[in-house]
C-alpha positions, 0 to 999 in steps of 0.5 A: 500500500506504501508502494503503490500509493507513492507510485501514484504520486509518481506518475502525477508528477512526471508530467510535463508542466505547461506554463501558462500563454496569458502575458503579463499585464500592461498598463493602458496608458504606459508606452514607449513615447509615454512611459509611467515612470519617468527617468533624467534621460526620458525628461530630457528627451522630452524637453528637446522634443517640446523645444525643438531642434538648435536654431542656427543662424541663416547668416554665415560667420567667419571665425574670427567673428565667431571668438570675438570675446575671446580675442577682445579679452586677449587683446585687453590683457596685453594692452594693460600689460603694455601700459604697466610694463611703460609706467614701470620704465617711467619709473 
């Protein structure tokens, strides 16, 4: 009786287990454009969406133009330079 009944136990349980074939459940508002939870990068992506793509300008600049603050601060320095280094030959 102890034999048979695990043998019957046996059988039942050398039988193949079917997974079952529902999906998991997705929620109806959540998309790949939309999603629920939001991240830095979809944030992100969704501002330069709203913002729209970098505006440039229709004009052409050359690119001396283009480092001119650059330049004006380096020709600033080296005229005060100038001018401290003639104080100080004054002097």
């Amino acid at each position: 009786m102890l034999f048979s009944s695990s043998k019957q136990i046996e059988k039942t349980n050398q039988g193949t287990i079917k997974k079952p074939m529902a999906k998991a459940y997705e929620h109806p508002f959540n998309s790949v454009h939309h999603p629920l939870n939001f991240s830095a990068v979809k944030i992100a992506e969704t501002f330069h969406d709203f913002v729209g793509p970098e505006q440039v300008s229709p004009h052409y600049e050359n690119f001396t133009m283009s480092r001119k603050m650059l330049l004006s601060k380096k020709i600033k320095i080296k005229l005060i330079r100038r001018i401290a280094m003639k104080k100080k030959r004054k002097i």
